[in-house]
C-alpha positions as CSV (number, residue, x, y, z in Angstrom):
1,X,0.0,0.0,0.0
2,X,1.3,3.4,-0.9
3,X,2.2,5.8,1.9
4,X,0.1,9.1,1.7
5,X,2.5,12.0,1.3
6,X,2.5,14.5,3.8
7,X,2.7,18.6,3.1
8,X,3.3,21.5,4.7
9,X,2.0,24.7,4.1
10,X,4.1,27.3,3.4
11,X,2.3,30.5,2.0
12,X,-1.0,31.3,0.9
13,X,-3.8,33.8,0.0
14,X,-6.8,34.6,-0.7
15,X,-8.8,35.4,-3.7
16,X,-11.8,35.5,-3.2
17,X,-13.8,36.4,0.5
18,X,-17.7,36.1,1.4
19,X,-19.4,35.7,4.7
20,X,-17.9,32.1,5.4
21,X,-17.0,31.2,2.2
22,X,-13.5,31.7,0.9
23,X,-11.2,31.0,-2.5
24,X,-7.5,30.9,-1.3
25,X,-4.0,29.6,-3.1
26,X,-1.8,27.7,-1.4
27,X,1.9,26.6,-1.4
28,X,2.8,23.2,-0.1
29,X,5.8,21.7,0.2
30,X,6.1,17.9,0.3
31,X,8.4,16.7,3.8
32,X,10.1,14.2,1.9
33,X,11.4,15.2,-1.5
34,X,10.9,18.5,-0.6
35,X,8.9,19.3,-3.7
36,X,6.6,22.3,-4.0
37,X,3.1,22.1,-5.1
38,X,0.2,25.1,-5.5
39,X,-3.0,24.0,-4.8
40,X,-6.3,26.0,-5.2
41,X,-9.4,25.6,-3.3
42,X,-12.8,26.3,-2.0
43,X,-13.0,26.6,2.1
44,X,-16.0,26.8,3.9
45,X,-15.8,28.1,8.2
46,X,-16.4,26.5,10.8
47,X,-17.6,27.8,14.6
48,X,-14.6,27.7,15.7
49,X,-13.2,30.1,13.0
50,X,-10.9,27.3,11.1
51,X,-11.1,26.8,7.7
52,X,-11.8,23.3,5.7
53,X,-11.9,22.7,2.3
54,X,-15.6,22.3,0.8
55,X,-16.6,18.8,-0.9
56,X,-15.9,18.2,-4.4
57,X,-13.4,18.1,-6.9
58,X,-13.8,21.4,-9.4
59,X,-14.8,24.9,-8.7
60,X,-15.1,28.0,-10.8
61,X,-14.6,31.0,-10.6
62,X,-16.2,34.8,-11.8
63,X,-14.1,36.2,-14.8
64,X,-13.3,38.9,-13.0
65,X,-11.0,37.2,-10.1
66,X,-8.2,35.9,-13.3
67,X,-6.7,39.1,-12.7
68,X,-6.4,38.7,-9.1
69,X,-5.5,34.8,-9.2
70,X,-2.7,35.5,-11.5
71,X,-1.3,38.7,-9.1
72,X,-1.2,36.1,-6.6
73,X,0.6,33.4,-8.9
74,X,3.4,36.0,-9.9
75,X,3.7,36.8,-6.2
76,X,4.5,33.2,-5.4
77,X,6.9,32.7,-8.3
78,X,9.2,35.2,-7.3
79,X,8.8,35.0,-3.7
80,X,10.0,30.9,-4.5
81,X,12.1,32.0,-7.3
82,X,10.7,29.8,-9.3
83,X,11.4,30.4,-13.0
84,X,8.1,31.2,-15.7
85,X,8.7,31.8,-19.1
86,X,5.7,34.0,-19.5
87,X,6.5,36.5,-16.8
88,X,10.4,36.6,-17.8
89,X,9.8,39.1,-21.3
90,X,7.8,41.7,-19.3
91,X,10.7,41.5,-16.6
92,X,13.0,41.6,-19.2
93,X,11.4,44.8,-20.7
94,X,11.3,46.4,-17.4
95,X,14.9,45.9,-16.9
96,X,15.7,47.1,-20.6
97,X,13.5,50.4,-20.0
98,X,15.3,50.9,-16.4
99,X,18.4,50.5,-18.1
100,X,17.0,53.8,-21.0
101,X,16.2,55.3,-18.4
102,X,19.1,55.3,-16.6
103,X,21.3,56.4,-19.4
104,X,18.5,59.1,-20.6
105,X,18.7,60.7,-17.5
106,X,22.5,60.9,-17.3
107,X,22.2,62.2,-20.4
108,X,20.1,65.0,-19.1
109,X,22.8,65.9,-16.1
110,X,25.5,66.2,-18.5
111,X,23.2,68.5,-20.8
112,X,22.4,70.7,-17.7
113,X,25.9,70.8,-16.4
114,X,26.5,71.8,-20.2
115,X,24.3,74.7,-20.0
116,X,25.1,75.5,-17.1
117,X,28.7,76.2,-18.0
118,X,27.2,77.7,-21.0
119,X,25.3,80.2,-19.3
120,X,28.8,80.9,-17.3
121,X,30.2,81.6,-20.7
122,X,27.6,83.8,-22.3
123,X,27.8,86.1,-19.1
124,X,30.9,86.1,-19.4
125,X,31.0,87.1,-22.8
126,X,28.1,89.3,-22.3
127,X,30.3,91.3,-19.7
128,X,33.1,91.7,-21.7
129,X,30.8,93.0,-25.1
130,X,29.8,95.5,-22.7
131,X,33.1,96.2,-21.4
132,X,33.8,96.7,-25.2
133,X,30.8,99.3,-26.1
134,X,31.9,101.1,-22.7
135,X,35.4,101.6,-23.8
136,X,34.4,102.3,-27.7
137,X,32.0,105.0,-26.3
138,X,34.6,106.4,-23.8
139,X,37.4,107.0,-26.1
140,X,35.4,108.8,-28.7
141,X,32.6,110.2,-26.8
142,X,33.8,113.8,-28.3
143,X,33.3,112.4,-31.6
144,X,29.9,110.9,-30.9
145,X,28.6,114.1,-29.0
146,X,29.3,115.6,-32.5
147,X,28.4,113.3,-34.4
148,X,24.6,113.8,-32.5
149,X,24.4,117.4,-32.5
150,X,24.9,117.2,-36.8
151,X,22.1,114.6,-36.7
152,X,20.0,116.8,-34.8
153,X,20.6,119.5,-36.8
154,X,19.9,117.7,-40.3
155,X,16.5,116.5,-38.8
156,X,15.6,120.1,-37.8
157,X,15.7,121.2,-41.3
158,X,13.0,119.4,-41.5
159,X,11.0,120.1,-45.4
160,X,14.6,120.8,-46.9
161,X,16.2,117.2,-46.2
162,X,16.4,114.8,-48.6
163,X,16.3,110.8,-47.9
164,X,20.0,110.3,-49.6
165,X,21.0,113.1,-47.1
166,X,20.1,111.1,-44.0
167,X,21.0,107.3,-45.8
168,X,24.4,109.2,-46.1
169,X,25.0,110.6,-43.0
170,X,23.8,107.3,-41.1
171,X,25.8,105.2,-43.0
172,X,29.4,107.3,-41.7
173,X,27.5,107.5,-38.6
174,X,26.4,104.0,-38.1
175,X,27.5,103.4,-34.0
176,X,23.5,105.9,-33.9
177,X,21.3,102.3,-35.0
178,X,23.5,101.2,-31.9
179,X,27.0,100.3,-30.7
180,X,26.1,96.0,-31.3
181,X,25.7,96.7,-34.9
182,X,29.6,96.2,-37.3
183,X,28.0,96.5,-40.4
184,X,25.6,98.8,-42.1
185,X,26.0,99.3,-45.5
186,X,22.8,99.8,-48.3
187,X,22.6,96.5,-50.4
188,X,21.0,95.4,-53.7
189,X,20.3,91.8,-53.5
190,X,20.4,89.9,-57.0
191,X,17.4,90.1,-59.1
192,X,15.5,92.7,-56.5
193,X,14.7,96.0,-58.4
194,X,14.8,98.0,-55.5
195,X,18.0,98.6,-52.8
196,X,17.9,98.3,-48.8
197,X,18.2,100.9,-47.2
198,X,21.0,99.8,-44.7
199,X,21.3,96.1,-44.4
200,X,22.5,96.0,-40.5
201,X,24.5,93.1,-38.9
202,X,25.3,92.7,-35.1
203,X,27.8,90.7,-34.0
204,X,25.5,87.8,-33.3
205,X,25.6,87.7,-37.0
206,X,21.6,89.1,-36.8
207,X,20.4,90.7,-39.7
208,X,18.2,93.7,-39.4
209,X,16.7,95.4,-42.6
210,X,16.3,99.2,-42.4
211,X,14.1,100.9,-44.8
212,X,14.1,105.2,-44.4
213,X,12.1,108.0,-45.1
214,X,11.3,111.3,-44.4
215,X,11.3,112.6,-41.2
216,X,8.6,114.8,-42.7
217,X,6.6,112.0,-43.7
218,X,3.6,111.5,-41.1
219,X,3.7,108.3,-39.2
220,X,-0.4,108.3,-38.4
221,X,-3.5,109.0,-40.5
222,X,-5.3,111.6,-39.6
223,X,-8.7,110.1,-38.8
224,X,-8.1,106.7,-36.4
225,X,-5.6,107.4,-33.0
226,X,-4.0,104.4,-33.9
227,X,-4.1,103.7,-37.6
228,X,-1.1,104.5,-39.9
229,X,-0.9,107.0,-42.7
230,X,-1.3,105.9,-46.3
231,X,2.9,106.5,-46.2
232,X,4.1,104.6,-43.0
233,X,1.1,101.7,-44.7
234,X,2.8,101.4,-48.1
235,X,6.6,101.4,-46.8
236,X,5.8,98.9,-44.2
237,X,4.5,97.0,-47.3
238,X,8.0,97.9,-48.9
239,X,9.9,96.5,-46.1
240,X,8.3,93.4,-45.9
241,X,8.5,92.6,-49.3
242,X,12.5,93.2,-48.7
243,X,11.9,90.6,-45.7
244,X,10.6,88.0,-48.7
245,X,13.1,88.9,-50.8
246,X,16.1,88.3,-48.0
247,X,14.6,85.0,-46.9
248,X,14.5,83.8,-50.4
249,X,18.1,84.3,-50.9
250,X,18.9,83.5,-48.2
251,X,17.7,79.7,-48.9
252,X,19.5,79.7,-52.2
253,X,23.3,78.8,-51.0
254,X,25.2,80.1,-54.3
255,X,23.5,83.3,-54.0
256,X,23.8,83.8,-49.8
257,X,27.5,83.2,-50.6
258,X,27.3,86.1,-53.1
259,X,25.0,88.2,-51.2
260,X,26.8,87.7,-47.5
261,X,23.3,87.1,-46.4
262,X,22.8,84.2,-44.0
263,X,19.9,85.2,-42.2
264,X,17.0,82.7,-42.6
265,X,14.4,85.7,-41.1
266,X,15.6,89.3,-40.1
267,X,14.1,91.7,-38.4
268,X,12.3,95.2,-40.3
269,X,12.8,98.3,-38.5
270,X,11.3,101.2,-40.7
271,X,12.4,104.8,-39.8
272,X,10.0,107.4,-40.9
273,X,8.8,110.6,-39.1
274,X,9.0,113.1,-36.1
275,X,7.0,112.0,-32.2
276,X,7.9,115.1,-30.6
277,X,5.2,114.3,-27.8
278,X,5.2,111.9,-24.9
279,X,1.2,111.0,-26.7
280,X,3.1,110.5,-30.1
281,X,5.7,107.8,-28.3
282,X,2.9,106.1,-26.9
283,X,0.5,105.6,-29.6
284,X,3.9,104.2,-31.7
285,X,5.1,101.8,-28.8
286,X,1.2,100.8,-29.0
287,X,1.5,100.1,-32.8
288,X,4.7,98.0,-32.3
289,X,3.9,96.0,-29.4
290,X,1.2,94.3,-31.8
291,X,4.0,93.4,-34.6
292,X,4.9,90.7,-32.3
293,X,9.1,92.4,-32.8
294,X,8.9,91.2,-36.0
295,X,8.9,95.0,-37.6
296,X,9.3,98.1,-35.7
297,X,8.2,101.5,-36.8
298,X,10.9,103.9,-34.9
299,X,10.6,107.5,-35.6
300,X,13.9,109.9,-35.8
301,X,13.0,111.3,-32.4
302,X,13.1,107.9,-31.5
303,X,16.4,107.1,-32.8
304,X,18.2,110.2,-31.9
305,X,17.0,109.8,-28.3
306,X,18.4,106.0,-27.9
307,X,21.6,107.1,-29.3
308,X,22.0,110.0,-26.6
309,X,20.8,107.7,-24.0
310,X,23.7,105.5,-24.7
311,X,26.1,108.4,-24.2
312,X,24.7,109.5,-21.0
313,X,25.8,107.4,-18.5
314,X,29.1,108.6,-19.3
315,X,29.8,111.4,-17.4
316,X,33.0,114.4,-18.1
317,X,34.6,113.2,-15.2
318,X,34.3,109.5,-15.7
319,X,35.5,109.8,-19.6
320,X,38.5,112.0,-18.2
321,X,39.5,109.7,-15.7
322,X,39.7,106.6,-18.3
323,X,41.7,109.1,-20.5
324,X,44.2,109.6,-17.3
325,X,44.5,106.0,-16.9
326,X,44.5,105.6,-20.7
327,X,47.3,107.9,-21.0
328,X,49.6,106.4,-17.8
């Protein structure tokens, strides 16, 4: 006669609970061999709290405890270490993604410590730009006084100025549009029938297109507060046809080569008119804030005060001590 085998029960859980019924999983290991066996079954309660297994051989179960059944299998397998081929991919995958993610995110503290140091590096060279302008302004603030006072002079004239007048003075002048810019010469790009006014370049390499008029010529119409006069309409037109124009060659390589124009989309600044009242600057700043700093309308009031705000902070006494120093 064959002995019964005898088990002992090492883990289990339920999955399923009501009143005195219950569904549980258990884990039983055999005290001879040793051997490990799961067993599932129905349990009714007894008075005294214990639970015995209910009569019969099969059970089943609702749908909807699978989920919780299999939970509880995966539990068991790795709490056993016992080895499933169907849980091993998803573990796999975890460990692959763990292992992405790991190198993604240090990845991300090198690119942060690499702006970082960036950001060390444009302050840096951000200080020493403006150390630059400082000095350039210091050693010919003279020059630049002058150079003002002649500009304010040819405005005043007012009716009797012609546009070459002003294109010509700027262009010998061109630290006025603003210390940053190196280059501002007029330009004809290849096939346009018309020529830029000034074609400026900072030394970010930014391209800013500058179209003129007449300081004469009204900047508002006449009937709406904010609406622009048939003049300051058509030239805006005029400047962003220029825009098209630079953008187009600027995609064509031969001709960017020819035409030194590498700017994918510059900026419009158009200079036209007087705002001799603090109303006048308003109404203008108005106007431009809703060209999004694409184009700027800037009157010659305009420009004449940023270039004398630029010379202000240096005082006589300042400029004459760098000259003493200068000199030693």
């Amino acid at each position: 006669m064959t002995k019964k085998k005898e088990y002992n029960i090492l883990d289990e859980e339920e999955f399923y609970k009501t009143g005195k019924s219950r569904g549980v999983i258990k884990v039983s290991e055999e005290k001879t061999s040793k051997s490990k066996i799961v067993t599932f079954s129905r349990e009714i309660q007894k008075s005294n709290g214990s639970w015995i297994p209910k009569k019969g051989k099969f059970f089943a179960v609702s749908f909807g405890l699978i989920g919780k059944i299999i939970d509880i299998l995966i539990k068991f397998t790795r709490k056993f270490r016992w080895s499933v081929t169907s849980i091993k991919k998803p573990e796999e995958k975890i460990k692959k993604l763990e292992r992405q993610l790991y190198e993604i995110t240090k990845q991300k503290t090198t690119l942060e410590e690499t702006i970082k140091n960036l950001e060390v590096q444009i302050d840096a060279y951000k200080k020493e730009v403006e150390n630059y302008r400082r000095q350039i302004i210091k050693e010919n603030i003279e020059v630049f006084k002058k150079d003002l006072e002649e500009f304010e002079n040819l405005l005043n004239k007012n009716e009797q100025i012609k546009e070459k007048s002003i294109q010509e003075f700027l262009r010998k002048k061109q630290w006025i549009f603003g210390p940053e810019y190196y280059n501002a010469q007029p330009k004809k790009p290849v096939g346009s029938k018309s020529e830029f006014d000034f074609y400026l370049e900072d030394f970010k390499g930014k391209g800013v297109i500058v179209e003129l008029k007449l300081p004469s010529d009204p900047i508002f119409s006449a009937y709406e507060r904010f609406g622009l006069s048939s003049k300051c309409a058509e030239s805006l037109g005029q400047l962003i046809r220029y825009i098209e124009t630079t953008i187009a060659i600027s995609h064509g390589t031969e001709i960017s080569k020819i035409e030194e124009i590498n700017e994918t989309k510059p900026l419009g600044v158009l200079i036209i008119g007087r705002t001799k009242t603090k109303e006048d600057i308003k109404r203008l700043e108005t106007v431009n804030f809703y060209f999004h700093k694409s184009i700027e309308i800037v009157s010659y009031d305009m420009l004449l005060n940023k270039a004398k705000a630029l010379l202000r902070p240096f005082t006589a006494e300042e400029v004459k001590g760098y000259q003493s120093k200068v000199q030693k």
